[in-house]
Residue frames as qw, qx, qy, qz and C-alpha x, y, z in Angstrom:
[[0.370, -0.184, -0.822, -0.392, 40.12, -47.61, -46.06],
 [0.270, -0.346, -0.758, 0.483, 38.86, -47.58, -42.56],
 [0.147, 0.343, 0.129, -0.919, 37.76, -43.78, -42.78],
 [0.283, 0.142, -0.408, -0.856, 36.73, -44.08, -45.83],
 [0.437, -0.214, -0.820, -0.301, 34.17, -46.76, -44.91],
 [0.149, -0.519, -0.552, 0.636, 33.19, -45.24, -41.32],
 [0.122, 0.339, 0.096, -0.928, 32.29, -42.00, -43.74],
 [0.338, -0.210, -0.481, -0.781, 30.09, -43.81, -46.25],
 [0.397, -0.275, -0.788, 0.381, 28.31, -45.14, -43.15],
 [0.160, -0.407, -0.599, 0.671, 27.73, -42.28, -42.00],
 [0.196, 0.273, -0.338, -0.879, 26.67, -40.65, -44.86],
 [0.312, -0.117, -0.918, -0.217, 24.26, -43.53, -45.72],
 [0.292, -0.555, -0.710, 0.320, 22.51, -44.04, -42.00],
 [0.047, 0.299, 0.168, -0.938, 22.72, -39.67, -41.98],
 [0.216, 0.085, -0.481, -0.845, 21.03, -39.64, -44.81],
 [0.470, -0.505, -0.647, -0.324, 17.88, -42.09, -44.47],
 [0.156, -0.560, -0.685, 0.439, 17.39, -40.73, -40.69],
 [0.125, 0.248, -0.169, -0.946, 16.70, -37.26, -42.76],
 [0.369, -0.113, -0.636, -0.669, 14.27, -39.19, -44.99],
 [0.361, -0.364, -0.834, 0.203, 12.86, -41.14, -42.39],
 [0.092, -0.473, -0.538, 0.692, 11.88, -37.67, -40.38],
 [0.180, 0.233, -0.094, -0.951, 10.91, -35.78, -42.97],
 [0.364, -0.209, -0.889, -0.183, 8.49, -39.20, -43.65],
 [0.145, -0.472, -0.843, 0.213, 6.85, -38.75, -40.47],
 [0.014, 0.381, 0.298, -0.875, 6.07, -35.38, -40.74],
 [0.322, 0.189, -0.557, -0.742, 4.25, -35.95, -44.14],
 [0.123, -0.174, -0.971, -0.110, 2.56, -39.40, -44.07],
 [0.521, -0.355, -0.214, -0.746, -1.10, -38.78, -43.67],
 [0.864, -0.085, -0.491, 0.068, -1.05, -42.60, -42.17],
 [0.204, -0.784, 0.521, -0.270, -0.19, -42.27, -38.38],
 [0.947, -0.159, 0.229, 0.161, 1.06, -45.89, -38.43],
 [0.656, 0.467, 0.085, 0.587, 3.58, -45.49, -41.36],
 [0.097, 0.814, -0.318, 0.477, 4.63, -42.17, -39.01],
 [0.752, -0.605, 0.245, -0.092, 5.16, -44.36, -36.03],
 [0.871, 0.213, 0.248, 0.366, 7.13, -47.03, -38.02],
 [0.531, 0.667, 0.027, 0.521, 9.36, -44.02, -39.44],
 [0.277, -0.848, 0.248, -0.377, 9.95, -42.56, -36.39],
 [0.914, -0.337, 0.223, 0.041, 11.10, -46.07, -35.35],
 [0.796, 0.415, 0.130, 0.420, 13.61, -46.08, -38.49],
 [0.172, 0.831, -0.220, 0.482, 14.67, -42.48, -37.82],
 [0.691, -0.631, 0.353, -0.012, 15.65, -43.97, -33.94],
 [0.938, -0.114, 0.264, 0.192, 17.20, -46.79, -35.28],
 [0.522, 0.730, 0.118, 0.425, 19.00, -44.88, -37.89],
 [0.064, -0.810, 0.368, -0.453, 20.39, -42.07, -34.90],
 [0.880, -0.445, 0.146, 0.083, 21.51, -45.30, -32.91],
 [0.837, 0.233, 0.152, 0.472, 23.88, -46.60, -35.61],
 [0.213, 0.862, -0.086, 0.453, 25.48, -42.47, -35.22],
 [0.443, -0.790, 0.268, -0.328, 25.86, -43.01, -32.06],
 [0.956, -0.143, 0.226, 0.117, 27.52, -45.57, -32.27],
 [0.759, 0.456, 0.062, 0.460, 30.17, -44.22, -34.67],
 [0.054, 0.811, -0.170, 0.557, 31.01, -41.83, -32.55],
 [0.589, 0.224, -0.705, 0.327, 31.43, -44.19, -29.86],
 [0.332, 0.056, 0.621, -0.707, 28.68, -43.72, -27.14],
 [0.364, -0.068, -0.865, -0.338, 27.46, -46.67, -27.18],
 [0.024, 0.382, 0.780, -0.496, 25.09, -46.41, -23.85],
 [0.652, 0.400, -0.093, -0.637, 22.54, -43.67, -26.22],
 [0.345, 0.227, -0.668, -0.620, 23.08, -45.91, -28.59],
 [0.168, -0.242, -0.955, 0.036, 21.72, -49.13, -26.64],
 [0.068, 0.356, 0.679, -0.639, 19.27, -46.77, -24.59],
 [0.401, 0.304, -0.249, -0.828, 18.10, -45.17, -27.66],
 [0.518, 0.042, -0.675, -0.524, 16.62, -48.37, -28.95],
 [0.304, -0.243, -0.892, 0.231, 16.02, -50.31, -26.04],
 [0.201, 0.371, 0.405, -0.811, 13.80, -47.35, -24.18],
 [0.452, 0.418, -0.078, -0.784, 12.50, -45.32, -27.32],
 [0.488, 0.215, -0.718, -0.447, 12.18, -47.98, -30.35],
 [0.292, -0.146, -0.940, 0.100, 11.43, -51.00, -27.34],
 [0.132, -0.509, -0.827, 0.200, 8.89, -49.41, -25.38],
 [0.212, 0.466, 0.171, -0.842, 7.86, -45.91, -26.00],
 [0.124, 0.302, -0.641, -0.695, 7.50, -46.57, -29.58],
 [0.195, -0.084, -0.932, -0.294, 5.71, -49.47, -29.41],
 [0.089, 0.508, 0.665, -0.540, 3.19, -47.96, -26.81],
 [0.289, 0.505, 0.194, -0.789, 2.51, -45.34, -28.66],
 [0.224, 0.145, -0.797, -0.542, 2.20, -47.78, -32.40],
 [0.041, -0.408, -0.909, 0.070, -0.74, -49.82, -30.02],
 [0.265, 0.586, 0.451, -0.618, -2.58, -46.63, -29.03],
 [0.038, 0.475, -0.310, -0.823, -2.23, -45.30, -32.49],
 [0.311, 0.087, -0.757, -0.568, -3.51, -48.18, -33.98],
 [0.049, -0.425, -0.851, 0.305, -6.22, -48.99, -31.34],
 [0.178, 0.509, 0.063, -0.840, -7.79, -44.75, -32.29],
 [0.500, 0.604, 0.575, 0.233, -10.36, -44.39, -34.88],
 [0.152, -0.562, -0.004, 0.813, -8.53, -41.41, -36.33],
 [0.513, 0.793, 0.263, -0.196, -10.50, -39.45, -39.38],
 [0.551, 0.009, 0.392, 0.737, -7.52, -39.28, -42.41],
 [0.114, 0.748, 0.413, 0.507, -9.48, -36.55, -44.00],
 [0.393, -0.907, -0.106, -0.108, -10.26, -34.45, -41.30],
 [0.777, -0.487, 0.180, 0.356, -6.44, -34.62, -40.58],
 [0.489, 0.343, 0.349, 0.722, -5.20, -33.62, -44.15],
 [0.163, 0.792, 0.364, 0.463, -7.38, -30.53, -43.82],
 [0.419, -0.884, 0.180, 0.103, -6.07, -29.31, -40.44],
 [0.668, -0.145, 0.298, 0.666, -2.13, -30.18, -41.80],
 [0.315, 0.592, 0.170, 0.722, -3.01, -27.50, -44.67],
 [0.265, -0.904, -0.149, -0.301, -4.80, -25.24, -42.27],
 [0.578, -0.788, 0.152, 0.149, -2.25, -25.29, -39.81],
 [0.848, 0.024, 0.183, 0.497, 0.92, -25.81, -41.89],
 [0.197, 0.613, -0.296, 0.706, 2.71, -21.62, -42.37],
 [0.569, -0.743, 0.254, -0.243, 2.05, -21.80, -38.29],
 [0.940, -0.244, 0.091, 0.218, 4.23, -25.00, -38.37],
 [0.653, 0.518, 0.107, 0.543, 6.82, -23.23, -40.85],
 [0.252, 0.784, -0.192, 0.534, 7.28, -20.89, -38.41],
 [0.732, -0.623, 0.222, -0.162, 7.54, -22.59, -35.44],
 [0.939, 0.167, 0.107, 0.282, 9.97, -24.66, -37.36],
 [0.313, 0.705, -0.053, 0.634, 12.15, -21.47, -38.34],
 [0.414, -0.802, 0.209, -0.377, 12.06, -20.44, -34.50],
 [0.987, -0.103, 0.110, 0.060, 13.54, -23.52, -33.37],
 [0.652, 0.629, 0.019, 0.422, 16.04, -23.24, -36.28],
 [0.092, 0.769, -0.096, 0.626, 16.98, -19.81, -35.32],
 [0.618, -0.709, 0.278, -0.193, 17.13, -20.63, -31.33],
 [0.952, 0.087, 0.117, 0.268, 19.42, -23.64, -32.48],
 [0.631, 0.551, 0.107, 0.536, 21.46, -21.70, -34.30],
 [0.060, -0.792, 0.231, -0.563, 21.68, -19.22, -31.82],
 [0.830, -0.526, 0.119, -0.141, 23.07, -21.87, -29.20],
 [0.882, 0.291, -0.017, 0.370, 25.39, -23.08, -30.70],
 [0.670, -0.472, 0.071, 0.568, 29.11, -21.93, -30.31],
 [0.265, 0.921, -0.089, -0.272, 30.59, -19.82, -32.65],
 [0.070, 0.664, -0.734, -0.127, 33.98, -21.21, -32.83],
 [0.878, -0.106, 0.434, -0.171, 32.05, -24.98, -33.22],
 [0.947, 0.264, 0.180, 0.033, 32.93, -25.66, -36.59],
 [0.010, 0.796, -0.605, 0.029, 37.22, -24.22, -36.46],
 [0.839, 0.199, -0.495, 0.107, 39.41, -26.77, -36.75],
 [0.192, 0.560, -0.585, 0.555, 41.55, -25.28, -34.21],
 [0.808, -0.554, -0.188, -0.076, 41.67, -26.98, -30.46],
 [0.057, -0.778, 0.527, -0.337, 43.42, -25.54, -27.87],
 [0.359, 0.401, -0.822, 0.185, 45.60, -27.41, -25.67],
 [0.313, 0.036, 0.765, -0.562, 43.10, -27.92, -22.42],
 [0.721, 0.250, -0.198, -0.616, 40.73, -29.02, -25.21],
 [0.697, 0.320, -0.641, -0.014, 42.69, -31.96, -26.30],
 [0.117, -0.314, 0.717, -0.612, 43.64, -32.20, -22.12],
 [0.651, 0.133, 0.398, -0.633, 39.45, -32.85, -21.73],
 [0.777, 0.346, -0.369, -0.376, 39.42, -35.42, -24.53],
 [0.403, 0.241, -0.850, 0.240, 41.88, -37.40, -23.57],
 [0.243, -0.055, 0.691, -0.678, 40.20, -37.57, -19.97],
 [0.720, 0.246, -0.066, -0.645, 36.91, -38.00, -22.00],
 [0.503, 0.525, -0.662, -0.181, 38.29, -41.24, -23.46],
 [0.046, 0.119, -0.849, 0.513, 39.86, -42.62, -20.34],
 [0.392, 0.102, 0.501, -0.765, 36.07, -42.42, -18.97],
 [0.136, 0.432, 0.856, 0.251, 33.23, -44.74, -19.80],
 [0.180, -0.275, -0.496, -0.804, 30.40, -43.24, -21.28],
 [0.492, -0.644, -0.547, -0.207, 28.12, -43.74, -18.55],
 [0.604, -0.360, -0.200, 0.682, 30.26, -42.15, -16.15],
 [0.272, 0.070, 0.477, 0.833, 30.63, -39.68, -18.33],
 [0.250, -0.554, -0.347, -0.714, 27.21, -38.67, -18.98],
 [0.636, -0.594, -0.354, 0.342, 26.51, -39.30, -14.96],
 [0.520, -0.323, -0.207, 0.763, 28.87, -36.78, -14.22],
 [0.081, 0.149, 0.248, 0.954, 27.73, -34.27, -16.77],
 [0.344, -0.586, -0.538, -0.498, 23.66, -34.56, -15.73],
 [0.670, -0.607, -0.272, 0.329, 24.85, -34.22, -12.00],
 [0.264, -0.407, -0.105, 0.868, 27.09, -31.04, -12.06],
 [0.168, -0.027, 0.335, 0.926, 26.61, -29.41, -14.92],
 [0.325, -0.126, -0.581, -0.735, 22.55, -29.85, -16.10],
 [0.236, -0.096, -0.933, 0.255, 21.16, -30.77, -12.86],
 [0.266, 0.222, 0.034, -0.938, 18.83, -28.06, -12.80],
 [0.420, 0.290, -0.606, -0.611, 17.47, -29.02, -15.83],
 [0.237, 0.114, -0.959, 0.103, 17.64, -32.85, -14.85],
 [0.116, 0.361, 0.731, -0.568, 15.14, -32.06, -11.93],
 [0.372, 0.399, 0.019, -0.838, 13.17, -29.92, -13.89],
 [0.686, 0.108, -0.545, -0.469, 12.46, -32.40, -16.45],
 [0.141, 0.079, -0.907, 0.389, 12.01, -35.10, -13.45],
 [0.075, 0.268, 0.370, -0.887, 9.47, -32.79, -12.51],
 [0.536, 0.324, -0.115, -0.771, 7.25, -32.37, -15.39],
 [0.576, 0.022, -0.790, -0.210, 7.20, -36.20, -16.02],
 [0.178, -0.170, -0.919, 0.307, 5.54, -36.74, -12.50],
 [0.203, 0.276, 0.080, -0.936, 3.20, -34.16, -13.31],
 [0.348, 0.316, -0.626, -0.623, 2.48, -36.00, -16.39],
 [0.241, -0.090, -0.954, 0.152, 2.11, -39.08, -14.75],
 [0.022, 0.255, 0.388, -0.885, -0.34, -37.41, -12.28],
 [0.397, 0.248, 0.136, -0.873, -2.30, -36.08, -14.54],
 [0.493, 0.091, -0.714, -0.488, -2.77, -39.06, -16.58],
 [0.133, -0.194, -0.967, 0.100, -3.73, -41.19, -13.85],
 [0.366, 0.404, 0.343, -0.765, -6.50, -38.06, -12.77],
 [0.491, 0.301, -0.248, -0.779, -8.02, -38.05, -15.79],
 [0.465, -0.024, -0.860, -0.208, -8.22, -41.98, -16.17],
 [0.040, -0.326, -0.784, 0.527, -9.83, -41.99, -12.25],
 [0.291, 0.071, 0.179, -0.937, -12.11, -39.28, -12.98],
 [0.220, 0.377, 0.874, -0.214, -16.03, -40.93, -12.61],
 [0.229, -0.081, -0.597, -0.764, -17.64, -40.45, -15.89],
 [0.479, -0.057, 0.264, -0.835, -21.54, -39.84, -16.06],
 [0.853, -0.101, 0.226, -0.460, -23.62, -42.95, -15.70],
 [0.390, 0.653, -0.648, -0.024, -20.83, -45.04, -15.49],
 [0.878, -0.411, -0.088, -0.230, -21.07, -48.83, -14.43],
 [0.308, 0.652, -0.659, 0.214, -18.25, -49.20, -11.74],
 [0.717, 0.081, -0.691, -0.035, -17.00, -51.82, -9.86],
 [0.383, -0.774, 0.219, -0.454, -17.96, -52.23, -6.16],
 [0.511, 0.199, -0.813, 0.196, -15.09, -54.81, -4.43],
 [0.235, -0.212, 0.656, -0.685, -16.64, -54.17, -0.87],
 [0.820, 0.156, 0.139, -0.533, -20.47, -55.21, -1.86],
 [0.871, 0.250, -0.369, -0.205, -18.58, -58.36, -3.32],
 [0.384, 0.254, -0.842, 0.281, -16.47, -59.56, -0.84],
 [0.273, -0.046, 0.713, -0.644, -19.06, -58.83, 2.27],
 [0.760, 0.065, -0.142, -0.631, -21.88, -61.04, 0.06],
 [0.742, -0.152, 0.608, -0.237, -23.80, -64.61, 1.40],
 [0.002, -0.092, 0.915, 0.393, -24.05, -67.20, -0.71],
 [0.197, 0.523, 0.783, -0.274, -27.49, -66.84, -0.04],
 [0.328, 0.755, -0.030, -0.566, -27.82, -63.77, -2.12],
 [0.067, -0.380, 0.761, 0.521, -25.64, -65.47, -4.77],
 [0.151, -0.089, -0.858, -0.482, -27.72, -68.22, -5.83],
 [0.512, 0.000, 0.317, -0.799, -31.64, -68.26, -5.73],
 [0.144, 0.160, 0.971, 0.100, -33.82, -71.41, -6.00],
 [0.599, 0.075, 0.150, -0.783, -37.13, -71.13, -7.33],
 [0.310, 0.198, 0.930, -0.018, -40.01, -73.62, -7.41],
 [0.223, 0.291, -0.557, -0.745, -41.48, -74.16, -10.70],
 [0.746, 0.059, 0.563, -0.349, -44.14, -76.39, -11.58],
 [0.254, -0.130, 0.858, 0.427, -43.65, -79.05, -13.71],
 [0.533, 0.331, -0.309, -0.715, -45.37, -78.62, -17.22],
 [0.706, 0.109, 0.699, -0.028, -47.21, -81.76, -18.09]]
């Protein structure tokens, strides 16, 4: 009974994060793709969870769904974005996507193991599980981003301070007649410049 209720679970929560993604790639409406992209998170939490790494699962919703998401649901909905003009590049650009999709696919598919989906497991397999077990899940992924993928680790460390970087250049850069703010000229002003008195004559 247990399985058999851990598989419609998963067969349920598999299934709408499929609909959910294949939602955001369609919707014309980038709100209603943000919001679906949120469902397809929330949706690959509850997996992760059934498999019993539960730190993705919490980080997956607390990071992506709590604050990436939602940044990117304000900008999205702060943009005046043209819906037309957006349908017509999705046709125009949509056999380039179909094969970038297919590449992907095909690099996936060519990562993978060979012997992933055997039933068989040798004995130092079952040796590493068991150890796997014993080990929290943060530990666990700690140990694996630090020996094994540290490369990597830095490397994507790397291109997110880049990112950073370049977003703050481009927000500093000093647009043409642009009215900016001068804190020096306001802190070294009198109070004589501040306010001026004039004398008026009184209207009879």
């Amino acid at each position: 009974m247990h399985d058999l209720l851990l598989q419609v679970i998963f067969y349920i929560f598999s299934g709408l994060t499929i609909a959910s993604a294949l939602m955001v790639v369609t919707q014309n409406n980038p709100v209603r793709c943000v919001l679906f992209l949120v469902l397809a998170f929330l949706c690959s939490s509850v997996l992760w969870l059934l498999v019993e790494a539960e730190f993705l699962a919490l980080i997956l919703v607390l990071v992506y769904v709590g604050a990436v998401m939602t940044l990117f649901l304000f900008v999205v909905m702060m943009l005046n974005i043209d819906i037309e003009s957006m349908r017509t590049h999705f046709m125009r650009y949509l056999p380039y996507g179909l094969i970038l999709v297919a590449l992907l696919t095909w690099l996936m598919m060519c990562a993978l193991p060979h012997d992933l989906f055997h039933t068989a497991v040798s004995e130092s397999g079952i040796a590493l599980a068991t150890a796997a077990v014993n080990q929290p899940n943060t530990a666990a992924i700690g140990m694996v981003l630090y020996t094994d993928y540290v490369l990597a680790f830095e490397l994507a460390a790397v291109i997110l301070l880049v990112a950073i970087v370049s977003a703050i250049m481009l927000v500093h850069r000093k647009p043409i007649r642009s009215k900016q703010q001068n804190i020096v000229q306001q802190i070294m002003t009198r109070r004589d410049d501040r306010v001026t008195l004039l004398a008026m004559k009184a209207e009879k």
